[in-house]
PDBQT receptor file of N, H, CA, C and O in Angstrom, charges set to zero:
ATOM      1  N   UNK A   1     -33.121   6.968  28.387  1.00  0.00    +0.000 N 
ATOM      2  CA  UNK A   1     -32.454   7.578  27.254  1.00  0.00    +0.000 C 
ATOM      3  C   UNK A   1     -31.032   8.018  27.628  1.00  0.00    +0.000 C 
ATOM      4  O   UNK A   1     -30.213   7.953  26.712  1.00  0.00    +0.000 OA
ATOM      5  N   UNK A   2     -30.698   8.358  28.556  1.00  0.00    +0.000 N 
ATOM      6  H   UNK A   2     -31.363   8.411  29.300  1.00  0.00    +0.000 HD
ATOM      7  CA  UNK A   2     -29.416   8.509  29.314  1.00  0.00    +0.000 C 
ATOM      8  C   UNK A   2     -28.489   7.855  29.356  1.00  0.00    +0.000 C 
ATOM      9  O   UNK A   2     -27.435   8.192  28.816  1.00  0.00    +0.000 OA
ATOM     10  N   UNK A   3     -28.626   6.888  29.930  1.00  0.00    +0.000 N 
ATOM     11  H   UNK A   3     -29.482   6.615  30.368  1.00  0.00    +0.000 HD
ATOM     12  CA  UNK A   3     -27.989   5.306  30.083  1.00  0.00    +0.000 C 
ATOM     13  C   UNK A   3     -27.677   5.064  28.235  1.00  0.00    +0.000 C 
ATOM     14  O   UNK A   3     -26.539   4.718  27.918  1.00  0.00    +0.000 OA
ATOM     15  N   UNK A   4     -28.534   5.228  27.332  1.00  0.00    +0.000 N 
ATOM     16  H   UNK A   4     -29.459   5.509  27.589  1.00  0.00    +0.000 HD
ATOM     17  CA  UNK A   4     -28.825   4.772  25.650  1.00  0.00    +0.000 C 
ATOM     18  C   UNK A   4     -27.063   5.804  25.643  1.00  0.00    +0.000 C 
ATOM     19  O   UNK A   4     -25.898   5.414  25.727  1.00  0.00    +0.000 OA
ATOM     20  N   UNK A   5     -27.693   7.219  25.496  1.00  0.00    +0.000 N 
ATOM     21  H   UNK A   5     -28.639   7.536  25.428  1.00  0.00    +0.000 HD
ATOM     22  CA  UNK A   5     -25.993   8.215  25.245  1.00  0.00    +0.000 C 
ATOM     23  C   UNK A   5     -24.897   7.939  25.857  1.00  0.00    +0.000 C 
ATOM     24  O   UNK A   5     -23.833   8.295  25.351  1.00  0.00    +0.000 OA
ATOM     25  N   UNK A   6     -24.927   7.217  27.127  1.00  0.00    +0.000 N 
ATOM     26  H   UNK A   6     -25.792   6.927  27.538  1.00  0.00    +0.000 HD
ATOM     27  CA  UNK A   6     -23.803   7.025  27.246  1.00  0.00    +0.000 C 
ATOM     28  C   UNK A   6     -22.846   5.897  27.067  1.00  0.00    +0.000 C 
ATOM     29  O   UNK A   6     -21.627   5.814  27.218  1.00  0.00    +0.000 OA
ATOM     30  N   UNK A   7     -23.763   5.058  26.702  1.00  0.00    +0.000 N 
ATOM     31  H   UNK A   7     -24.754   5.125  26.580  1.00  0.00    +0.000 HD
ATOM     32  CA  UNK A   7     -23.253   3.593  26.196  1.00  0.00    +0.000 C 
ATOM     33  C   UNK A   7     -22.535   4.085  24.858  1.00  0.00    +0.000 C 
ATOM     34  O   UNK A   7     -21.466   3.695  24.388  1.00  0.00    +0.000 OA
ATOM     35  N   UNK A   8     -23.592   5.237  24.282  1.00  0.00    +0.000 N 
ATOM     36  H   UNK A   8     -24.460   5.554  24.664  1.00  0.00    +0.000 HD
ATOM     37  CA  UNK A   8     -22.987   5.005  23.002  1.00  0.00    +0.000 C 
ATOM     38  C   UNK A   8     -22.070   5.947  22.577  1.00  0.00    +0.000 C 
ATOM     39  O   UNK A   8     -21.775   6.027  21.384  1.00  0.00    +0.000 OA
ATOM     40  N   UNK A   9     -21.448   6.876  23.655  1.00  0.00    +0.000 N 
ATOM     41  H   UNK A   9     -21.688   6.811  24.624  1.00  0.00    +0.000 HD
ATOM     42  CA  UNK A   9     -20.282   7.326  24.004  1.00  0.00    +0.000 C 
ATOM     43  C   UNK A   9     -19.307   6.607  23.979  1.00  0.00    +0.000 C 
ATOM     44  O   UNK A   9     -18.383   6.773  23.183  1.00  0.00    +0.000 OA
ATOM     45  N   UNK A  10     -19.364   5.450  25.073  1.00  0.00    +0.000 N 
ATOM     46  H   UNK A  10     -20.115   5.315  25.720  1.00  0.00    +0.000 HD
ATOM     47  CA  UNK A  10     -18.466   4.844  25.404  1.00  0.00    +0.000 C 
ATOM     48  C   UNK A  10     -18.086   4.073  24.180  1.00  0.00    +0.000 C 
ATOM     49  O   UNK A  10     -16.864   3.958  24.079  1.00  0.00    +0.000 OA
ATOM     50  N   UNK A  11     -18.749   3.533  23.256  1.00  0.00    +0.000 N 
ATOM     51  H   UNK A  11     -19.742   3.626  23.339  1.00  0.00    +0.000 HD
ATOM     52  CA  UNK A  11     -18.991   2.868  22.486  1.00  0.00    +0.000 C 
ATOM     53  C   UNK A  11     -17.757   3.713  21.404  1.00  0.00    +0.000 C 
ATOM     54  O   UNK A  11     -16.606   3.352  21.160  1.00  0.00    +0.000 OA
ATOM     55  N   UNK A  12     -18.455   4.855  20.937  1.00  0.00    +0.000 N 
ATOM     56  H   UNK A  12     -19.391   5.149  21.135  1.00  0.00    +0.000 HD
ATOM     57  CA  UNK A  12     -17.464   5.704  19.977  1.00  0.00    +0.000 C 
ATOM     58  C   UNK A  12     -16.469   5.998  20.454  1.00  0.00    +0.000 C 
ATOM     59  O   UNK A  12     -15.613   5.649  19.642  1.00  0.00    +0.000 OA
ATOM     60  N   UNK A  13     -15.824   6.605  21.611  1.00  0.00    +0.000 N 
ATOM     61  H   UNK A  13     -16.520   6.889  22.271  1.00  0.00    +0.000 HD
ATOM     62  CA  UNK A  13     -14.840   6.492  22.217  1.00  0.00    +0.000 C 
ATOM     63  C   UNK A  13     -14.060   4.989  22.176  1.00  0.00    +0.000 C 
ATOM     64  O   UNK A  13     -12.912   4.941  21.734  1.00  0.00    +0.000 OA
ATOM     65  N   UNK A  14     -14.660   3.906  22.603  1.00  0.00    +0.000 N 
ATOM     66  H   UNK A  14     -15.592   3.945  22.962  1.00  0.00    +0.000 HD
ATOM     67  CA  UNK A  14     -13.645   2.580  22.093  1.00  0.00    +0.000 C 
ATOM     68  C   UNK A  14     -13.261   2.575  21.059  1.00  0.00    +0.000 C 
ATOM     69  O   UNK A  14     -12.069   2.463  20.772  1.00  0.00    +0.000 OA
ATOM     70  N   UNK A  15     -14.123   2.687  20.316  1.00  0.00    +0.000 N 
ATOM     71  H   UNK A  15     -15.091   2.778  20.549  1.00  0.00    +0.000 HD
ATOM     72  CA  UNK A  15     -13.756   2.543  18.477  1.00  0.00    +0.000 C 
ATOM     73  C   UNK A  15     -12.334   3.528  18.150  1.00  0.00    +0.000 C 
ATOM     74  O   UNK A  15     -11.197   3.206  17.804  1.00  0.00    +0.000 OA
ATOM     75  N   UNK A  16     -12.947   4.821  18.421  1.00  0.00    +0.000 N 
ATOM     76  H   UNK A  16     -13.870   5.083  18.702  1.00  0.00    +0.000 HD
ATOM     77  CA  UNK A  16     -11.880   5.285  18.368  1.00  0.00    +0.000 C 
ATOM     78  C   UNK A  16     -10.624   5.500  18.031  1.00  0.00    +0.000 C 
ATOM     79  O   UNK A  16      -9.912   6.033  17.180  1.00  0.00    +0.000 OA
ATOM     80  N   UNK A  17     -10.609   4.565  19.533  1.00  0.00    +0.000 N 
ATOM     81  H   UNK A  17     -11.188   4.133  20.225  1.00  0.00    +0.000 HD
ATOM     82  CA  UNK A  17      -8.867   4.640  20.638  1.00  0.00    +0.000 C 
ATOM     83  C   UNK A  17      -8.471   3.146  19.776  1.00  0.00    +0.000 C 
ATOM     84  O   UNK A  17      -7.473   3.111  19.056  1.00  0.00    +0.000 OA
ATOM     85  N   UNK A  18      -9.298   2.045  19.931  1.00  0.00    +0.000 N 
ATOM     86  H   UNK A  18     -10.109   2.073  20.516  1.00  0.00    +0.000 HD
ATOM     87  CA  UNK A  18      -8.766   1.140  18.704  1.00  0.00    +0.000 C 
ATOM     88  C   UNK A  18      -8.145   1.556  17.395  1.00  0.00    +0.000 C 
ATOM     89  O   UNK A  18      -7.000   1.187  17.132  1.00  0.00    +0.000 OA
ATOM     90  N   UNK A  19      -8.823   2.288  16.577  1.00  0.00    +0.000 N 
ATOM     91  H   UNK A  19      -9.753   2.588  16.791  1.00  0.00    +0.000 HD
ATOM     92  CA  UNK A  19      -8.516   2.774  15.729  1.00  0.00    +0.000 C 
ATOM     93  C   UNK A  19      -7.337   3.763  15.597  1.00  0.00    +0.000 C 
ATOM     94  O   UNK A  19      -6.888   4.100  14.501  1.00  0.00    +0.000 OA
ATOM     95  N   UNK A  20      -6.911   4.162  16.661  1.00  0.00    +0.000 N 
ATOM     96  H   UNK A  20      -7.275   3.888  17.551  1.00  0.00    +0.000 HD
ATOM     97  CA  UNK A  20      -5.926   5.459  16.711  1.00  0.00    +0.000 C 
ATOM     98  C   UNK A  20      -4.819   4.361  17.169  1.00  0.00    +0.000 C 
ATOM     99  O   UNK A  20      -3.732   4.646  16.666  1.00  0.00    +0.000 OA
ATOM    100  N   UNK A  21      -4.772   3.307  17.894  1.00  0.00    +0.000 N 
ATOM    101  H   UNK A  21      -5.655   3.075  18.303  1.00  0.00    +0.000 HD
ATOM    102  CA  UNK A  21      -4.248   2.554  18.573  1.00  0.00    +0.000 C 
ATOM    103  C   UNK A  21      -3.244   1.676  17.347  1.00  0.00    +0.000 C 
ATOM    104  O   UNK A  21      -2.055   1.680  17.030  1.00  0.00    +0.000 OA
ATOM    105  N   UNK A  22      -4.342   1.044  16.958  1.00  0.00    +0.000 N 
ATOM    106  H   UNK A  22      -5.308   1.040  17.216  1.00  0.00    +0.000 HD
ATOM    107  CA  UNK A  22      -4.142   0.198  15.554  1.00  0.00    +0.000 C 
ATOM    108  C   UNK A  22      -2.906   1.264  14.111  1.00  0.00    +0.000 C 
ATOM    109  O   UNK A  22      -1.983   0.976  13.348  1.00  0.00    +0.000 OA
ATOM    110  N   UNK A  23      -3.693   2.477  14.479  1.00  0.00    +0.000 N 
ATOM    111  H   UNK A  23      -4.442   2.711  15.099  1.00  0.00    +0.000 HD
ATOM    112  CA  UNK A  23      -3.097   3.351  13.190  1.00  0.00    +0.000 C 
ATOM    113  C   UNK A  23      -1.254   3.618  13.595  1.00  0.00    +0.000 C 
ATOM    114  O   UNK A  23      -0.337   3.743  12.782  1.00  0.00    +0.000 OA
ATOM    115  N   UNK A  24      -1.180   3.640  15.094  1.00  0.00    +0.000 N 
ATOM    116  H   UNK A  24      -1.924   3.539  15.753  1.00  0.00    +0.000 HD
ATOM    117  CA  UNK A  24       0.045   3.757  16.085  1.00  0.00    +0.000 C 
ATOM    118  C   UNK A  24       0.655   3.023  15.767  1.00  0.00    +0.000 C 
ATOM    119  O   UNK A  24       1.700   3.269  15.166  1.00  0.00    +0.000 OA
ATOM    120  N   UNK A  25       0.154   1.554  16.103  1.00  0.00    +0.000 N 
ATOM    121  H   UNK A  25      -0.696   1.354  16.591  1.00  0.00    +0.000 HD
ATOM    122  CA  UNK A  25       1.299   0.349  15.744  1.00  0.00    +0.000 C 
ATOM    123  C   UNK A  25       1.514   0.014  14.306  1.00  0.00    +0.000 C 
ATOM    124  O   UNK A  25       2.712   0.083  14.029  1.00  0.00    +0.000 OA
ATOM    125  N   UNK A  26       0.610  -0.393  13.094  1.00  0.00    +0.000 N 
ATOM    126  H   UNK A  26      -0.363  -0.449  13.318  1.00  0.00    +0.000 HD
ATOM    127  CA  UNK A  26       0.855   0.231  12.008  1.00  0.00    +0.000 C 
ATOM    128  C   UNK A  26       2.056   0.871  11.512  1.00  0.00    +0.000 C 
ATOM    129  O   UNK A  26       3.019   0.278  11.024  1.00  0.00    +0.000 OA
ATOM    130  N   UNK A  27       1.938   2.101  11.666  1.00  0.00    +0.000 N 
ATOM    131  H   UNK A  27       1.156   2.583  12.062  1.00  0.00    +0.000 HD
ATOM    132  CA  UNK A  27       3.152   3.095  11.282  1.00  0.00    +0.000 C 
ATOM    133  C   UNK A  27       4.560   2.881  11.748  1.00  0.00    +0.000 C 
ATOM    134  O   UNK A  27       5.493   3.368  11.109  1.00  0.00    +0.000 OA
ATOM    135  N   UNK A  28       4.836   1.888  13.275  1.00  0.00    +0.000 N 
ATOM    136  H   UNK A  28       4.079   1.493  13.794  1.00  0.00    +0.000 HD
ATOM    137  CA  UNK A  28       5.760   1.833  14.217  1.00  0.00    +0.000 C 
ATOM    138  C   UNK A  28       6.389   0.321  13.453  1.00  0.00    +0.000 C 
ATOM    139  O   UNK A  28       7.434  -0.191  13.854  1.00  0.00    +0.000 OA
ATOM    140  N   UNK A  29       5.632  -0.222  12.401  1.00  0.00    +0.000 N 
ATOM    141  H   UNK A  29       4.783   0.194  12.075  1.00  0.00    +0.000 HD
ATOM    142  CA  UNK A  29       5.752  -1.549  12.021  1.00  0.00    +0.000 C 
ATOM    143  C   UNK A  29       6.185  -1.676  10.140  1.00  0.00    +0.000 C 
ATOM    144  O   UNK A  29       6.496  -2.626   9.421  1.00  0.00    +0.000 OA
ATOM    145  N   UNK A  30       5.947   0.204   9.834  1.00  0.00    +0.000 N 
ATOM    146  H   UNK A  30       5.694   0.976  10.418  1.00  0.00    +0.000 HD
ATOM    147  CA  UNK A  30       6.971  -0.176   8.307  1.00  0.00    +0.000 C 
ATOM    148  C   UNK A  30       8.343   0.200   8.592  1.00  0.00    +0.000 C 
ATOM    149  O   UNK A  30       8.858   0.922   9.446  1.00  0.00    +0.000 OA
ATOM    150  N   UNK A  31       8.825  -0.566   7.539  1.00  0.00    +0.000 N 
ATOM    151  H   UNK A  31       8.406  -1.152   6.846  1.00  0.00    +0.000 HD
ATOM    152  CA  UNK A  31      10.326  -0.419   7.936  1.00  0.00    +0.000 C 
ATOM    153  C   UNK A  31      10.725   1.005   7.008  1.00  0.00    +0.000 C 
ATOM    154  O   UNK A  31      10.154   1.218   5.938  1.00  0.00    +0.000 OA
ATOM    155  N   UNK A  32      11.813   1.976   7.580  1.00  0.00    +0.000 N 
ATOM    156  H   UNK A  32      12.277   1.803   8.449  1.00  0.00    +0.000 HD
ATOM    157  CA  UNK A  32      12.089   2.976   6.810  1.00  0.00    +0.000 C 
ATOM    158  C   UNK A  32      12.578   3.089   5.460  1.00  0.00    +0.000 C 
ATOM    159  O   UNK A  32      13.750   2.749   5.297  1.00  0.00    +0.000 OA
ATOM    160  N   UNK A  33      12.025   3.436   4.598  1.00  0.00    +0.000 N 
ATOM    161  H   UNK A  33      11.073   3.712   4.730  1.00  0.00    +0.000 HD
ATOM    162  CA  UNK A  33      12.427   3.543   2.917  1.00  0.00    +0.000 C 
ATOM    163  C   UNK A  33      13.846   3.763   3.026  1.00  0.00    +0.000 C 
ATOM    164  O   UNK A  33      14.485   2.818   2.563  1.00  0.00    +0.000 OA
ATOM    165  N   UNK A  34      14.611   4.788   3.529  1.00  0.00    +0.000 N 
ATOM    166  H   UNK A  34      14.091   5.556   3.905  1.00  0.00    +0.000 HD
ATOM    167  CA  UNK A  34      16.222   5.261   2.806  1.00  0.00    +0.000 C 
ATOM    168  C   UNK A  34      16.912   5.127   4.278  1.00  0.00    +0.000 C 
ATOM    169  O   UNK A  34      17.317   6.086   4.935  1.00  0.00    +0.000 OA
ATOM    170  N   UNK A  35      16.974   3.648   4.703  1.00  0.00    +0.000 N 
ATOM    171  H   UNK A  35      16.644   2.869   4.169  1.00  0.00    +0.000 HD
ATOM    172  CA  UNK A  35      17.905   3.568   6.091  1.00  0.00    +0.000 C 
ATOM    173  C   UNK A  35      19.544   3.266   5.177  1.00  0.00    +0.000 C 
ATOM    174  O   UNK A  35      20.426   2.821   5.912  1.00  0.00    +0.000 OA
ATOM    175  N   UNK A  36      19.786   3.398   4.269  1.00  0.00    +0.000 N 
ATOM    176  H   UNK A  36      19.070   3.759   3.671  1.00  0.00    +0.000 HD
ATOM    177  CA  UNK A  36      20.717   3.090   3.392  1.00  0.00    +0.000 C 
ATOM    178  C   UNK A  36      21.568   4.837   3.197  1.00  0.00    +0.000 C 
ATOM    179  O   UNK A  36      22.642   4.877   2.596  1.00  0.00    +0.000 OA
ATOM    180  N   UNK A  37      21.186   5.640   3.544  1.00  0.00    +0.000 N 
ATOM    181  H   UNK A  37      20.314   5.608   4.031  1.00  0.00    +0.000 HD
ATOM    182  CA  UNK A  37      20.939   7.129   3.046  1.00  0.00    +0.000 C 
ATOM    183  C   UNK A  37      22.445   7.608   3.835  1.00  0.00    +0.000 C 
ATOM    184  O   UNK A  37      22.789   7.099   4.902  1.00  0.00    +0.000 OA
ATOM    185  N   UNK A  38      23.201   8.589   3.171  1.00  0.00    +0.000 N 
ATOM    186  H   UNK A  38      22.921   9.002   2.304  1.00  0.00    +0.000 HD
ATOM    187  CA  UNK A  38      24.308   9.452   3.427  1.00  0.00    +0.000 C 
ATOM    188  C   UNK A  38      23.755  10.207   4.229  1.00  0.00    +0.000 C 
ATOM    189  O   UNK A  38      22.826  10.990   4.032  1.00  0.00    +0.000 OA
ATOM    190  N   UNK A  39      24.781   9.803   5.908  1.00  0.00    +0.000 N 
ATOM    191  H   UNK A  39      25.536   9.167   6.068  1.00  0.00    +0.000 HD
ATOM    192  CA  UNK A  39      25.078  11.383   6.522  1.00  0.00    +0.000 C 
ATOM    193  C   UNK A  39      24.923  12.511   5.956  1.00  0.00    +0.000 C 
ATOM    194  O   UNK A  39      25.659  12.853   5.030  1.00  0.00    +0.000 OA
ATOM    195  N   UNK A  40      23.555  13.579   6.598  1.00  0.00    +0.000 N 
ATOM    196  H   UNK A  40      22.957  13.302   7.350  1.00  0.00    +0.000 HD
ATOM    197  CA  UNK A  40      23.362  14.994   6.095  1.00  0.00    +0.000 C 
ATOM    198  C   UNK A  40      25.134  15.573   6.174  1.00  0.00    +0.000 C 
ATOM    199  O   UNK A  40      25.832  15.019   7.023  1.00  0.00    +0.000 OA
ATOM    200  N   UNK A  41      25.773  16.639   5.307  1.00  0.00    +0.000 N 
ATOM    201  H   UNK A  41      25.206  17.089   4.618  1.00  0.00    +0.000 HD
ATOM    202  CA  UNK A  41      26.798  17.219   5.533  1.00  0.00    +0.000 C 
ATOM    203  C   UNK A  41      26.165  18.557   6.646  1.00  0.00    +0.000 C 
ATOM    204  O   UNK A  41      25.047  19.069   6.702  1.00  0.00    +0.000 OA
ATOM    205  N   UNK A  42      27.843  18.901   7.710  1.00  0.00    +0.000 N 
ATOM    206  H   UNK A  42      28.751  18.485   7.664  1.00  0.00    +0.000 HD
ATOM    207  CA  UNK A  42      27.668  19.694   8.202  1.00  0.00    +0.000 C 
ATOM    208  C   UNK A  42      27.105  21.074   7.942  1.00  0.00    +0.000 C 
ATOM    209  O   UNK A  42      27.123  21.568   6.814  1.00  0.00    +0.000 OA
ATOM    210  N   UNK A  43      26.525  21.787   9.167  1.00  0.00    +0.000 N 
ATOM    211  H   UNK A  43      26.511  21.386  10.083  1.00  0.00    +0.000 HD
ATOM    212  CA  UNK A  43      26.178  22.805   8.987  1.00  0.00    +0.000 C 
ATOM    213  C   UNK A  43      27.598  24.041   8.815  1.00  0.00    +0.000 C 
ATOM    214  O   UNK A  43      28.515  23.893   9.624  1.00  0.00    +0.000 OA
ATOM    215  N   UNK A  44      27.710  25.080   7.884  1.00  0.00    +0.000 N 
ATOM    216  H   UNK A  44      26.966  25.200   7.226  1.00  0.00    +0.000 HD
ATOM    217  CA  UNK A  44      28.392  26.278   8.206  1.00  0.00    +0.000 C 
ATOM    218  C   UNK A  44      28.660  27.159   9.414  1.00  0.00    +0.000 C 
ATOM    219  O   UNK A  44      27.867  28.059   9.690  1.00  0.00    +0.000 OA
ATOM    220  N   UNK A  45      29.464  26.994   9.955  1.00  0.00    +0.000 N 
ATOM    221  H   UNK A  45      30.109  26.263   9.730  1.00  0.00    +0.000 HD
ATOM    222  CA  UNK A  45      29.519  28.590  10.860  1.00  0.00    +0.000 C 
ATOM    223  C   UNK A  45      29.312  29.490   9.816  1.00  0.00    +0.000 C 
ATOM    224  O   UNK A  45      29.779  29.584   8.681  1.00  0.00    +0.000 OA
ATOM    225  N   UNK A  46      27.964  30.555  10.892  1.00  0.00    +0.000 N 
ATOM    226  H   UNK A  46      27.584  30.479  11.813  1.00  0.00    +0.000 HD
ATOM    227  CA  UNK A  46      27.589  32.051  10.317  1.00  0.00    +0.000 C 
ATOM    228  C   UNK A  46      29.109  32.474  10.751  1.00  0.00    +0.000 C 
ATOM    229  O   UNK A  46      29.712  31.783  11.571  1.00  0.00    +0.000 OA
ATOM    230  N   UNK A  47      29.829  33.878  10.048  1.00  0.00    +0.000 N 
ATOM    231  H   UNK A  47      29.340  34.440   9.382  1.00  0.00    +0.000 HD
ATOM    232  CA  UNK A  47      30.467  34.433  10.449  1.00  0.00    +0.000 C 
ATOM    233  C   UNK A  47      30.170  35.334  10.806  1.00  0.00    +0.000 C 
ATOM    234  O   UNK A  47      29.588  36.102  10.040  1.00  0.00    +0.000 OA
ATOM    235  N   UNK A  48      30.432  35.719  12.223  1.00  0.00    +0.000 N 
ATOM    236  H   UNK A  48      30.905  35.096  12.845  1.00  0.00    +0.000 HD
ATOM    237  CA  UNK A  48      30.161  36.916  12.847  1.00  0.00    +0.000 C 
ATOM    238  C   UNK A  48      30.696  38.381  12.519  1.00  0.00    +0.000 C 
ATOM    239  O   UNK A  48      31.886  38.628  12.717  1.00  0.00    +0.000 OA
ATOM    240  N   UNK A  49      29.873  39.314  12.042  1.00  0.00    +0.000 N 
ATOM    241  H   UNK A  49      28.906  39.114  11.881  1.00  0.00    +0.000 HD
ATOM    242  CA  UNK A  49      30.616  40.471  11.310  1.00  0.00    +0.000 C 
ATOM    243  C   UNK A  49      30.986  41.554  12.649  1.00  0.00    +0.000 C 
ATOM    244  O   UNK A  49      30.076  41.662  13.472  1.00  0.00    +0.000 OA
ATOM    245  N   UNK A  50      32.078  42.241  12.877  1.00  0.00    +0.000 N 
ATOM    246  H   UNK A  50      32.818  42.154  12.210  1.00  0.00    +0.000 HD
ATOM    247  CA  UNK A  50      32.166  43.119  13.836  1.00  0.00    +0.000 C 
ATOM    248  C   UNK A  50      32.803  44.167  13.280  1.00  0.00    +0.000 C 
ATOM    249  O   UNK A  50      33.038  45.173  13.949  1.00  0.00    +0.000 OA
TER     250      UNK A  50
């Protein structure tokens, strides 16, 4: 019965890491919606009150 749990460890653990693997490259493989998009404008200097 031992040998049975750990096969089927190993087993869910593959699936897994495929799956997390697969979901990785996936995401790394759409191309970005607004690569067309305006430079954010600069940030303000806070002015320092003294």
């Amino acid at each position: 019965m031992d040998k049975t749990k750990t096969q089927q460890t190993w087993q869910h653990w593959l699936r897994f890491s495929a799956f997390t693997l697969a979901g990785v490259a996936m995401e790394g493989g759409v191309p970005t919606q607004n690569t067309s998009a305006p430079p954010a404008p600069k940030a303000k200097k806070w002015r320092t009150i003294s």
